[in-house]
DSSP file (Angstrom, degrees, kcal/mol; ACC not computed):
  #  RESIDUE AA STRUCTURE BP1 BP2  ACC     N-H-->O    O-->H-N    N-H-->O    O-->H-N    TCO  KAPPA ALPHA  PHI   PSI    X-CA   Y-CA   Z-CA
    1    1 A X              0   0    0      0, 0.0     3,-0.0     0, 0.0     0, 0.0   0.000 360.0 360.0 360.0 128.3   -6.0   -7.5   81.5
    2    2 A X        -     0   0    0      1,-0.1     2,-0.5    21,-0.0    22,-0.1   0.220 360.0-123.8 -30.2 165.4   -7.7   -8.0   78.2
    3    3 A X        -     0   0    0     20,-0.1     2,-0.2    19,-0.0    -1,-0.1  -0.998  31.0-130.0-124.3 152.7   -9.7  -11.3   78.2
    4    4 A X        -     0   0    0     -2,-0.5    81,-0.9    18,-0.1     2,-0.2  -0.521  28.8-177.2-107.6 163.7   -8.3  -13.1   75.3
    5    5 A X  E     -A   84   0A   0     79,-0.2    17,-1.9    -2,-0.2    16,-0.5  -0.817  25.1-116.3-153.1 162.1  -10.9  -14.8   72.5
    6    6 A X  E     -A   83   0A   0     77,-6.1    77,-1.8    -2,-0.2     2,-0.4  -0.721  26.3-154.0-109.2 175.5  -10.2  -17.1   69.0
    7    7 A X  E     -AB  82  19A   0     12,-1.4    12,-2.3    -2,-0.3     2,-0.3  -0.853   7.2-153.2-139.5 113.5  -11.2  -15.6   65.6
    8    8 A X  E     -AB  81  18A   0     73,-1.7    73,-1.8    -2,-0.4    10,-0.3  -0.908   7.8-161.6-100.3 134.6  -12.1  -17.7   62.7
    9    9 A X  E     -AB  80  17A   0      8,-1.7     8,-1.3    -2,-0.3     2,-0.4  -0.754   3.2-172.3 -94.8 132.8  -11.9  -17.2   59.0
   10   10 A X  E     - B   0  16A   0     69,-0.9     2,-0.3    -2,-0.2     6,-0.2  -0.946  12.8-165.9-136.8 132.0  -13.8  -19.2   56.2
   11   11 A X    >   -     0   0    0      4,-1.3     3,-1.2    -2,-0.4     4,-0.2  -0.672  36.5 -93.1-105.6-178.6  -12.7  -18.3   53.0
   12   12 A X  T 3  S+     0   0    0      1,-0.3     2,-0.7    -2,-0.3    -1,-0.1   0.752 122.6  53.9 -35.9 -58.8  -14.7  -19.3   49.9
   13   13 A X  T 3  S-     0   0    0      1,-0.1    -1,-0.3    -3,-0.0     3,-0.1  -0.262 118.2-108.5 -71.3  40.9  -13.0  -22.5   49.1
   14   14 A X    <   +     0   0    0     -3,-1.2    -2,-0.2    -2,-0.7    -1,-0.1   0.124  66.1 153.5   5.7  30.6  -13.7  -23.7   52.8
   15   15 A X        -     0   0    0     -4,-0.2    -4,-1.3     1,-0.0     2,-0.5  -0.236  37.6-153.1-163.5 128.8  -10.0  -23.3   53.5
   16   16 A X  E     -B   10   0A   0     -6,-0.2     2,-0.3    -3,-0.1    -6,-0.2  -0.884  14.3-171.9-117.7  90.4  -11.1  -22.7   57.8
   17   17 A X  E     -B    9   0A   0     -8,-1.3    -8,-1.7    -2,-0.5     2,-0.4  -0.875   4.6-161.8 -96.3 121.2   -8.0  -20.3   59.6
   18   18 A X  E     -B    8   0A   0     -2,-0.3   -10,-0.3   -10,-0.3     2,-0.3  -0.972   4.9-164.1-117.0 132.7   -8.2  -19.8   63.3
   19   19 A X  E     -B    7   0A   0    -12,-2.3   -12,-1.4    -2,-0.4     2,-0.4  -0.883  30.9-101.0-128.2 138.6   -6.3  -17.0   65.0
   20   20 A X        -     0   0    0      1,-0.4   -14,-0.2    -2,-0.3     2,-0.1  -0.950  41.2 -58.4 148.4-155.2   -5.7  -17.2   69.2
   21   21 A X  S    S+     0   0    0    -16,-0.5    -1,-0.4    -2,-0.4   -15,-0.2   0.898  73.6 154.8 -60.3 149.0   -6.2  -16.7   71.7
   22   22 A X        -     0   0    0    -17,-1.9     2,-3.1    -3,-0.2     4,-0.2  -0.247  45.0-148.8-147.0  76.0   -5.7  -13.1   71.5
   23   23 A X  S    S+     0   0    0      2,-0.1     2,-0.4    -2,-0.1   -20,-0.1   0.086  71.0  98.7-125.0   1.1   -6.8  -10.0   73.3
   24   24 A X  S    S-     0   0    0     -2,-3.1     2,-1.1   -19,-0.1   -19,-0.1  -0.767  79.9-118.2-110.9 167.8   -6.8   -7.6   70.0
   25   25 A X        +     0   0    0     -2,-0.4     2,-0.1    57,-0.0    -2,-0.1  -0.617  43.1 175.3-107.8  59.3  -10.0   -6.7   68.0
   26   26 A X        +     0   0    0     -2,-1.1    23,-0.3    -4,-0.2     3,-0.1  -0.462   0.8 173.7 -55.4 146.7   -8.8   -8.4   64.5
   27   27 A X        +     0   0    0     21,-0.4    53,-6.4     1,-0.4     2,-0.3   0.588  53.4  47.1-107.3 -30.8  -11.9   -8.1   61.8
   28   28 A X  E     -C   79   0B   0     51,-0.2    20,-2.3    20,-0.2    -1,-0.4  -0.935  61.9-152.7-137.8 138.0  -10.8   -9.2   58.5
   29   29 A X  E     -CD  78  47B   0     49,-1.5    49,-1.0    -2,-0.3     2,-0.4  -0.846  21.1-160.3 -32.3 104.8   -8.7  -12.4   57.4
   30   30 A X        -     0   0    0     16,-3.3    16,-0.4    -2,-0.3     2,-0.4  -0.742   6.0-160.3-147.7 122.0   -6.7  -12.0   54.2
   31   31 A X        -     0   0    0     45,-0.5    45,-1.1    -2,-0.4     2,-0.4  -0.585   9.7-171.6 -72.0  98.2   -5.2  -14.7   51.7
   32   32 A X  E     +EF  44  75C   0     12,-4.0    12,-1.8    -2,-0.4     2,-0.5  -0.919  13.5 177.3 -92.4 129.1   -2.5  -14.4   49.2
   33   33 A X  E     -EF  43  74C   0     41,-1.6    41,-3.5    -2,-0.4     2,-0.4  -0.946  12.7-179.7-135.2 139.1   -2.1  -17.8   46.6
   34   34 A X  E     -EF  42  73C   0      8,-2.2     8,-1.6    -2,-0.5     2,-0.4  -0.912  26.7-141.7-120.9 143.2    0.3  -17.4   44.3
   35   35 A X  E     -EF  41  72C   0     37,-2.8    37,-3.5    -2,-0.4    36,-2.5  -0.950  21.2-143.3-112.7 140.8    1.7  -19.6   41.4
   36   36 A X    >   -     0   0    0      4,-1.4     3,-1.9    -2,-0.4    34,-0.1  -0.208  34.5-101.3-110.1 147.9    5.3  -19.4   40.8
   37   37 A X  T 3  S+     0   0    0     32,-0.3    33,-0.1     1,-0.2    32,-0.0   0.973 124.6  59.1 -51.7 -60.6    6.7  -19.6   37.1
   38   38 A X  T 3  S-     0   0    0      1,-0.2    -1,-0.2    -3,-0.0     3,-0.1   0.410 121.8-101.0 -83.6  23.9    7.5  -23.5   38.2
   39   39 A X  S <  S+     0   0    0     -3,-1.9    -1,-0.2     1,-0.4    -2,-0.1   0.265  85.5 124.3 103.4 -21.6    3.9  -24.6   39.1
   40   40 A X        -     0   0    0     -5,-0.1    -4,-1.4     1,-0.0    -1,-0.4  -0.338  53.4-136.8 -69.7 160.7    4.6  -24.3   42.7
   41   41 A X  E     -E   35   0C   0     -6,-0.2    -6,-0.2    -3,-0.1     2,-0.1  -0.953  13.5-165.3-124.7 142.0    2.7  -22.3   44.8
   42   42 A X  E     -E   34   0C   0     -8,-1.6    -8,-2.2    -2,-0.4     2,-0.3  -0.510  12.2-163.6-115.3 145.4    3.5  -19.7   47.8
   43   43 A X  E     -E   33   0C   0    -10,-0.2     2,-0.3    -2,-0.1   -10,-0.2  -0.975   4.9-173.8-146.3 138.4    0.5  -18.5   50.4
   44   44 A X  E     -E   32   0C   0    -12,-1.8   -12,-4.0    -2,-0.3     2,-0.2  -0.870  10.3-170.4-130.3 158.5    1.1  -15.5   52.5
   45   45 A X        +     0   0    0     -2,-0.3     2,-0.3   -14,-0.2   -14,-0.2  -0.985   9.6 168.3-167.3 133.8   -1.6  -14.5   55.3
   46   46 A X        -     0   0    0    -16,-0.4   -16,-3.3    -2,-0.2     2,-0.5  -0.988  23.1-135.9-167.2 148.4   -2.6  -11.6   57.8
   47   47 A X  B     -D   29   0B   0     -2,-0.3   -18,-0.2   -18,-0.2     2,-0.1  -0.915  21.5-163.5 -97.2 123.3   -4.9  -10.4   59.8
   48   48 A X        -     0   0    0    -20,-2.3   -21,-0.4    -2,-0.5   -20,-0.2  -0.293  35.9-134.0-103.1-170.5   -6.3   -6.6   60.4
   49   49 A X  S    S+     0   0    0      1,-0.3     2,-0.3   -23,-0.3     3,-0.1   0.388  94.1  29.0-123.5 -14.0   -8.2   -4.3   62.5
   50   50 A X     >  -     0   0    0    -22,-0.1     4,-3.2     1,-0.1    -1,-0.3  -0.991  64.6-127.3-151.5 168.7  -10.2   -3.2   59.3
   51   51 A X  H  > S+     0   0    0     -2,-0.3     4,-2.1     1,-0.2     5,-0.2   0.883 116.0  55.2 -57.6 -24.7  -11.6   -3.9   55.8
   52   52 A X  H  > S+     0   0    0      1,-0.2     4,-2.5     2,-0.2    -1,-0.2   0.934 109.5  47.2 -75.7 -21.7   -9.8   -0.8   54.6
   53   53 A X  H  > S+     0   0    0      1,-0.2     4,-1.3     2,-0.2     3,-0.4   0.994 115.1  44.2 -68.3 -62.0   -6.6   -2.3   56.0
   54   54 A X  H  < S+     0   0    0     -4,-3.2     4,-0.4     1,-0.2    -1,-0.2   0.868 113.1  51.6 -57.2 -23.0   -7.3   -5.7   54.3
   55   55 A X  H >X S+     0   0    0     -4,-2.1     3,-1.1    -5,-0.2     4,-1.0   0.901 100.9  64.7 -69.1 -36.8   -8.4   -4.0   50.9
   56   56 A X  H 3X S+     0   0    0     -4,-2.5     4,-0.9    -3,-0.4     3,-0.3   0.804  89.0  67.8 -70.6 -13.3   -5.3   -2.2   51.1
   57   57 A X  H 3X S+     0   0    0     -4,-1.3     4,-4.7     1,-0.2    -1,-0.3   0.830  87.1  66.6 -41.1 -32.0   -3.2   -5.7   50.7
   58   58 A X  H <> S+     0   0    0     -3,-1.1     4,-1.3    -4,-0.4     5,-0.2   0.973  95.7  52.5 -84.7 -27.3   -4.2   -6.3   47.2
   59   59 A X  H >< S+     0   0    0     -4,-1.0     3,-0.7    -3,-0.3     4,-0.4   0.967 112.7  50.8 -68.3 -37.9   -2.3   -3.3   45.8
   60   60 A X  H >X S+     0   0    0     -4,-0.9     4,-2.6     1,-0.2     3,-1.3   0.976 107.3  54.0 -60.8 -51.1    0.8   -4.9   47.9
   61   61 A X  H 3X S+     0   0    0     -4,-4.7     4,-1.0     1,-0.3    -1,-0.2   0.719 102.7  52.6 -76.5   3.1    0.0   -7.8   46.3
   62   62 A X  H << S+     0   0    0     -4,-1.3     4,-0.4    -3,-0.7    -1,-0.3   0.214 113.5  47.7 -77.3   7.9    0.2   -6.3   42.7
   63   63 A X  H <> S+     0   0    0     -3,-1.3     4,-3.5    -4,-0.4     3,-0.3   0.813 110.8  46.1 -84.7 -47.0    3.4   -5.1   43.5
   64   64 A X  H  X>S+     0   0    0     -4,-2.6     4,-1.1     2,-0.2     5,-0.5   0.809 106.1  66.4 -64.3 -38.5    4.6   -8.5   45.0
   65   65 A X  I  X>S+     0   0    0     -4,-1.0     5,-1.4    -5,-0.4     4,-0.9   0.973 113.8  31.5 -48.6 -49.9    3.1  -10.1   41.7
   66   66 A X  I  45S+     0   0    0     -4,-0.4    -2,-0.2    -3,-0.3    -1,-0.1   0.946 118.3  45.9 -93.0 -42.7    5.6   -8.4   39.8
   67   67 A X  I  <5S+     0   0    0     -4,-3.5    -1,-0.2     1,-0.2    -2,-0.2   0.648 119.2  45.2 -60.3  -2.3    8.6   -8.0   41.8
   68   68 A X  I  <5S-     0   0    0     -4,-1.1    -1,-0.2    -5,-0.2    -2,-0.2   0.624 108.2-128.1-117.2 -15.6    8.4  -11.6   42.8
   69   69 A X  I  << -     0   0    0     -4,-0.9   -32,-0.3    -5,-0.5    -3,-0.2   0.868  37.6-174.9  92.1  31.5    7.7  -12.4   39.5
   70   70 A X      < -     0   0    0     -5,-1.4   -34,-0.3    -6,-0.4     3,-0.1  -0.216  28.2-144.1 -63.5 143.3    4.2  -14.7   40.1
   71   71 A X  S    S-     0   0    0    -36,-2.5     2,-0.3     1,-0.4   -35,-0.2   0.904  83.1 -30.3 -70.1 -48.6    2.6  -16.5   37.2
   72   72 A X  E     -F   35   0C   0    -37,-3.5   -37,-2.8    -3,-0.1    -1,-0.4  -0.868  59.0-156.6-152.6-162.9   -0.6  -15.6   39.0
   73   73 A X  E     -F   34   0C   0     -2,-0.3     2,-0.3   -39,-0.3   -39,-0.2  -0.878   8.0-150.3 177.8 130.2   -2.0  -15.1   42.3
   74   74 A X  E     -F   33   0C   0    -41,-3.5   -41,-1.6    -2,-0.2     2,-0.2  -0.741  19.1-164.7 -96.4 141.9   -5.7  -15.2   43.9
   75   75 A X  E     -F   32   0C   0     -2,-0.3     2,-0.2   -43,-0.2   -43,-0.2  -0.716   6.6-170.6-149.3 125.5   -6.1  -12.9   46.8
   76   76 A X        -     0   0    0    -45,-1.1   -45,-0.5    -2,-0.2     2,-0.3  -0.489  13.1-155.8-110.2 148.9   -9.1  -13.2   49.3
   77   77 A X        +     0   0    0     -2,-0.2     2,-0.3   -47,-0.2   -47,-0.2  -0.921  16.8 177.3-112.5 135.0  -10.8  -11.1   52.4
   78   78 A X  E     -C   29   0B   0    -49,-1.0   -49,-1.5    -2,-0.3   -67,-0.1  -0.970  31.9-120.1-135.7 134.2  -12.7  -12.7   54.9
   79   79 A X  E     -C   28   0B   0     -2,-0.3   -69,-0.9   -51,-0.2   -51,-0.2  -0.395  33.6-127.0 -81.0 159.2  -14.4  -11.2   58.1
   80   80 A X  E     -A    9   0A   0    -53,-6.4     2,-0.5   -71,-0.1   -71,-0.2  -0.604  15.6-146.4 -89.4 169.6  -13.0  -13.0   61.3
   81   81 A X  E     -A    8   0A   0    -73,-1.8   -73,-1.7    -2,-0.2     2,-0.1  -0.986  19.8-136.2-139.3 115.4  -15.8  -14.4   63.5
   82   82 A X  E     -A    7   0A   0     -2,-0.5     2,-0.5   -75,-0.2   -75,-0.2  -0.377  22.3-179.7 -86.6 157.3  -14.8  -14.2   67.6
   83   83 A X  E     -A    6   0A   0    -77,-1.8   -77,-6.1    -2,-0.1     2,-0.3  -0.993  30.2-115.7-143.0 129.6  -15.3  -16.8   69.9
   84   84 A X  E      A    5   0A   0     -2,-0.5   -79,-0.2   -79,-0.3   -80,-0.0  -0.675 360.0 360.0 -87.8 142.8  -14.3  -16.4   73.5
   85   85 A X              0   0    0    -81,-0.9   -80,-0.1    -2,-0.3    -1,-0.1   0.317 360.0 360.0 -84.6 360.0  -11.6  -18.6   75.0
């Protein structure tokens, strides 16, 4: 049996995300916020196994920008940092 471990994200704006315990070898943290036509905002969130997997979000989220119809939308990568449980 795996031995299970936490992972933490800090993204720029200190925003702190902790993933665990979990026994898989996430790297990368990644952050959709989006503002809504009425001023709200939506935040969607995942975890990978690599950067190219986390790079490849932001083209999902220009898709999601327009089919969901976002005024705008930030979208962040951050490496996870493991800590054992």
């Amino acid at each position: 049996m795996a031995r299970k471990h936490y992972l933490t994200a800090t993204l720029p704006d200190g925003y702190v995300k902790t993933i665990g315990p979990t026994a898989t070898a996430f790297t990368h943290y990644w952050r959709i916020v989006a503002t809504l036509e009425n001023g709200k905002t939506e935040v969607f969130w995942g975890h990978t196994k690599s950067p190219a997997d986390a790079k490849r979000k932001r083209a999902a989220a220009v898709e999601a920008a327009t089919s969901r119809g976002w005024k705008s939308y930030v979208f962040e990568i951050a490496d996870l940092t493991r800590t054992d449980a």
